[in-house]
C-alpha positions as CSV (number, residue, x, y, z in Angstrom):
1,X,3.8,129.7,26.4
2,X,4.6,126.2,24.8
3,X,7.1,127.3,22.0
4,X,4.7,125.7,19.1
5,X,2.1,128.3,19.6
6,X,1.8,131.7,18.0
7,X,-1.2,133.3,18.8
8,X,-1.3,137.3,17.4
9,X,-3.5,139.8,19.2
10,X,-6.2,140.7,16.6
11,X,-9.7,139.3,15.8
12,X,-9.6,136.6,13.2
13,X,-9.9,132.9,12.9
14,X,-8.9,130.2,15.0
15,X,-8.6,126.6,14.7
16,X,-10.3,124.6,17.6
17,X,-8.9,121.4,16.8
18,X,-5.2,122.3,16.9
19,X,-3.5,119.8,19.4
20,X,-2.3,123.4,21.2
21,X,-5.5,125.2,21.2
22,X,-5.7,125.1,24.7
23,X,-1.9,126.5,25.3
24,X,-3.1,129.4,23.1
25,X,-6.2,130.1,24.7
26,X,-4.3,129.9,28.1
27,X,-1.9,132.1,26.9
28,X,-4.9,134.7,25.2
29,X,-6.3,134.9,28.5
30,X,-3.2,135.4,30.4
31,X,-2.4,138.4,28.6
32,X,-5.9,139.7,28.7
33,X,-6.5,139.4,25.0
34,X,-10.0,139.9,23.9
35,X,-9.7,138.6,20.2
36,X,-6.7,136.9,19.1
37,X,-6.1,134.9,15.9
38,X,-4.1,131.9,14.4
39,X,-3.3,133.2,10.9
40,X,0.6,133.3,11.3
41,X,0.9,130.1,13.1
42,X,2.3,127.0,11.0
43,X,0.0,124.8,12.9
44,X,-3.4,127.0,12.0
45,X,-4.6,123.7,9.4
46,X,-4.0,120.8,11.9
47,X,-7.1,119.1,12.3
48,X,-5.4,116.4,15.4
49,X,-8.0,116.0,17.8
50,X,-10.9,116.6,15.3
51,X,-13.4,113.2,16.1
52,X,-16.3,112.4,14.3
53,X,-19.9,113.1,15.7
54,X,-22.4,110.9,15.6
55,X,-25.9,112.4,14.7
56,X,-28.1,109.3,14.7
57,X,-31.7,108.5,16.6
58,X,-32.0,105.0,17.8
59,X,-35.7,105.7,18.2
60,X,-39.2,106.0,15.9
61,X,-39.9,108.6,17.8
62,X,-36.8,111.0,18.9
63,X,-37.4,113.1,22.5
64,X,-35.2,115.5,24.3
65,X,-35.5,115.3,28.3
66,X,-35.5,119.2,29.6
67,X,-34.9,119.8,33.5
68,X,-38.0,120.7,34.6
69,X,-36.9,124.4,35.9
70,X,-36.9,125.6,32.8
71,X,-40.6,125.4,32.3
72,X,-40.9,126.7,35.8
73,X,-42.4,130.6,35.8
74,X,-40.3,132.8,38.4
């Protein structure tokens, strides 16, 4: 486990756009963890690889395109 993460094994919070998310994810997983939370961790406020999301329509009239199996009856 990258030495900047500490993950604790209980259910709680998490902060998704840590930079070492992912090592403490990888690390969750490894060891089974079902729940696992960020609260003692001094990187638990980082907000690194947070990016801005655009939620514009460049159209009048806004559509969504659906694959067509899911109006499909089985």
């Amino acid at each position: 486990m990258n030495p900047k993460c500490n993950p604790v094994h209980k259910k709680g919070n998490r902060n998704l756009f840590c930079p070492y998310y992912g090592d403490c994810l990888d690390y969750a997983i490894e060891k089974s963890w079902g729940d696992w939370d960020c609260g003692k961790c001094p990187h638990k406020m980082r907000q690194d690889a947070r990016r801005e999301i655009q939620f514009t329509v460049n159209d009048t009239m806004p559509y969504y395109e659906l694959a067509v199996e899911i109006g499909r009856e089985s």
